[in-house]
C-alpha positions in Angstrom: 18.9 263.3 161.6 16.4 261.7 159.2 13.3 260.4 160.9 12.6 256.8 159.0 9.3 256.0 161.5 7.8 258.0 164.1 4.2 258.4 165.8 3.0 260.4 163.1 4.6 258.4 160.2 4.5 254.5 161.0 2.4 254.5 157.5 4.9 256.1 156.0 5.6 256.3 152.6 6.6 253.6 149.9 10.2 254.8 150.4 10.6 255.0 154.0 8.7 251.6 154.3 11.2 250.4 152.4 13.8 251.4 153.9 12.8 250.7 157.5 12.8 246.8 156.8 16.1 246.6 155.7 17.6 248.7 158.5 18.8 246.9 161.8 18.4 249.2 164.8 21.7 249.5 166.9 19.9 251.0 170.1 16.2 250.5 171.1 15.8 252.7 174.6 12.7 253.1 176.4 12.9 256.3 178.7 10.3 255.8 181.8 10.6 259.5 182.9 9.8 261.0 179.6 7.6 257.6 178.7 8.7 257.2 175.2 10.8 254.7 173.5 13.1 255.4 170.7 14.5 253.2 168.0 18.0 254.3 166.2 20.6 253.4 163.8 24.0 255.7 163.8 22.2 259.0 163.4 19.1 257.8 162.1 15.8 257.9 164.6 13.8 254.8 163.1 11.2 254.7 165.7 10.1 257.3 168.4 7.1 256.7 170.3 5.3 257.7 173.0 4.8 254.3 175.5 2.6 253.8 178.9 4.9 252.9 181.3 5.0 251.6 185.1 2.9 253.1 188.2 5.7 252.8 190.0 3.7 252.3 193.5 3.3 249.7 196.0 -0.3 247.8 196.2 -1.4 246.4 199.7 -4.6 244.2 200.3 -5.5 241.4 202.5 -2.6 241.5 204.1 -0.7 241.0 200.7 1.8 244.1 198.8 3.3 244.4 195.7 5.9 246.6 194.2 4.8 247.7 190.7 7.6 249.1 189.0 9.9 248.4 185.9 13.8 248.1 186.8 16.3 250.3 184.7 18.8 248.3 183.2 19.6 246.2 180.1 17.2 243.8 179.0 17.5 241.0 176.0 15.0 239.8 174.5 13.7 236.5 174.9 11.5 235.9 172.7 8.4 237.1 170.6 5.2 236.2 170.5 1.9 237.1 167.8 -1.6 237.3 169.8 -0.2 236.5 173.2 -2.2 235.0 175.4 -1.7 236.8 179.0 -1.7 234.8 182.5 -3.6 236.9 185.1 -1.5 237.2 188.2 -2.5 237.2 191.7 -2.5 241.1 191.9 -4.9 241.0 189.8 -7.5 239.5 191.3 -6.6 241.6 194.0 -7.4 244.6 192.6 -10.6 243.3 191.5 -11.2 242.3 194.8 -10.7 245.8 196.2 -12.0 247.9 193.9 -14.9 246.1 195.0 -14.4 245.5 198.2 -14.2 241.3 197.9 -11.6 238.9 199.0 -9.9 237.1 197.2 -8.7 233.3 197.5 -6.7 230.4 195.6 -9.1 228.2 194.0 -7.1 225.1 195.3 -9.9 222.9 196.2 -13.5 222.5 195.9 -15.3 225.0 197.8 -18.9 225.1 199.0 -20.7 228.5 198.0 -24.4 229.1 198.1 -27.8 226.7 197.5 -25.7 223.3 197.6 -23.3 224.5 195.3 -19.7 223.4 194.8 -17.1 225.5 193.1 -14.2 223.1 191.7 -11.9 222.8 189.2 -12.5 219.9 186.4 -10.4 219.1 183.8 -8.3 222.6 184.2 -11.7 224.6 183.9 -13.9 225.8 186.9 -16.9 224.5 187.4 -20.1 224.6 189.4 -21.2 221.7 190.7 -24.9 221.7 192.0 -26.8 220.6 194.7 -28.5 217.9 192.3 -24.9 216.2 191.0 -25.0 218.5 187.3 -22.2 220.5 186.8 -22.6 224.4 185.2 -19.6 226.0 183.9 -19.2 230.0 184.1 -18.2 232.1 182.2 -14.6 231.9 181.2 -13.1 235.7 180.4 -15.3 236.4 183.9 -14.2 236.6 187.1 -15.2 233.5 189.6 -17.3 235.7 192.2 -19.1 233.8 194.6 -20.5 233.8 198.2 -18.2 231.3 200.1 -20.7 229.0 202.2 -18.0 228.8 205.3 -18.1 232.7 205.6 -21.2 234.3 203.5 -18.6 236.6 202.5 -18.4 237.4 198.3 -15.3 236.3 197.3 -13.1 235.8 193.9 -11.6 232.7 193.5 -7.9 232.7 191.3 -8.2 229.6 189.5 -4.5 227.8 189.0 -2.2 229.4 186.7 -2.7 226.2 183.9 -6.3 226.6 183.8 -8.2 228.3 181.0 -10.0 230.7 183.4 -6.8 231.8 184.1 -5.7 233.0 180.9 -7.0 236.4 179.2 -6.7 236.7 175.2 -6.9 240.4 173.8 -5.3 241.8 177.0 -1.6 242.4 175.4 -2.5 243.5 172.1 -1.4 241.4 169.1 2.1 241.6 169.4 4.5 241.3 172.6 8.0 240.9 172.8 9.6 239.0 176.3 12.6 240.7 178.1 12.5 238.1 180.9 11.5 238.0 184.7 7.6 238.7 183.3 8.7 242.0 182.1 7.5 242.9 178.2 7.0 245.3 175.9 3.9 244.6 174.0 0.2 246.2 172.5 -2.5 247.0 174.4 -6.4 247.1 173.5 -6.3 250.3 175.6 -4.8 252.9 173.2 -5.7 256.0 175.5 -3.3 254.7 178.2 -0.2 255.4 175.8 1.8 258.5 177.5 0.4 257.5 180.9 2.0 255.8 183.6 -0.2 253.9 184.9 1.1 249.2 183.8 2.3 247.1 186.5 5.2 246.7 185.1 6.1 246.5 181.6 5.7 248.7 178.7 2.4 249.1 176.4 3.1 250.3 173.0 0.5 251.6 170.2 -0.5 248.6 167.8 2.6 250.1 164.6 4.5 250.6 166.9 5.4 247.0 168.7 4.4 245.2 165.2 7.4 247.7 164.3 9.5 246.3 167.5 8.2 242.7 167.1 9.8 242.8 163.8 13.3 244.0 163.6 14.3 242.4 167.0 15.5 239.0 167.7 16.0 236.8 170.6 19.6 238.1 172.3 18.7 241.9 171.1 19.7 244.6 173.6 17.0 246.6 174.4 17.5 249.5 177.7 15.2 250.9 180.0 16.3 253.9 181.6 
């Protein structure tokens, strides 16, 4: 069995580089229990990788649980995209919130927080509207964190789903390719997290690696998880 692309050889040389673009893989399998996925052709291993796969647990908080865990089955793929732009869930803000021992609320409508302050949404972008009528906006890759008036607790606001604060850039790498159901494979700016299991989820693969997926796959492709 000839070995075309592999973790050690996605540089490859002129030959094999060749070759690997003019080869349609018949089988593309990730494997969750040994965390790797692996890209054939008849006989031929093009790609074999080690991937970060699901925790597999269940997350509680504020009264609120979620299973994090891929499903074994046949996927096919949706679609791909180049520098995908991720939508932060509500678990996530939940986690936030407990690692740091928050709450966490939907930013659905203007809430008062400290000094005369307003936290609202504007124009799909959160905003700070002050005591004096001006409006501040923070930070948009942050997290809202502010001292609800009503309570004095800290608390992070989730802004809607449409909204820019809602959307993180960088997070899944510069390639990702959709299997449906929010489950993908795609990059991850984390490289030392390959091999672990440790994504909500779906599966992160090294930056050659889903470039390598991303482009011998097409919408309708089979690809398993097992």
């Amino acid at each position: 069995m000839k070995q075309l692309v592999g973790a050690l050889a996605l540089a490859g040389v002129a030959q094999a580089q060749s070759l690997e673009h003019r080869v349609k893989p018949d089988s593309i399998v990730v494997d969750l229990a040994k965390r790797t996925i692996l890209a054939t052709q008849g006989k031929d291993t093009l790609l074999f990788d080690s991937v970060a796969v699901s925790m597999d647990k269940e997350f509680c908080y504020q009264n609120r649980c979620w299973q994090f865990k891929t499903p074994r089955r046949i996927y096919r793929v949706q679609g791909k995209r180049t520098d995908p732009i991720w939508t932060a869930p509500e678990w996530q803000y939940a986690h936030f919130a407990a690692d740091n021992n928050i709450r966490f609320e939907q930013l659905t409508r203007p809430v008062p927080i400290d000094s005369g302050r307003t936290l609202l949404m504007r124009n799909d972008t959160a905003m700070v509207r002050a005591a004096d009528g001006s409006y501040g906006v923070p930070p948009i890759e942050e997290y809202l964190v502010f001292p609800k008036k009503s309570t004095g607790a800290l608390t992070v606001f989730i802004p809607p789903l449409r909204s820019v604060n809602a959307k993180q850039h960088g997070a899944l790498g510069k390639y990702a390719v959709d299997l449906g159901n929010g489950y993908m494979l795609h990059g991850t700016p984390q490289p030392s997290t390959i091999g672990t299991a440790v994504t909500h989820g779906c599966v992160r693969l090294r930056d050659d690696a889903i470039k390598w997926v991303y482009d011998h796959v097409k919408p309708g492709d089979e690809i398993r998880i097992r």
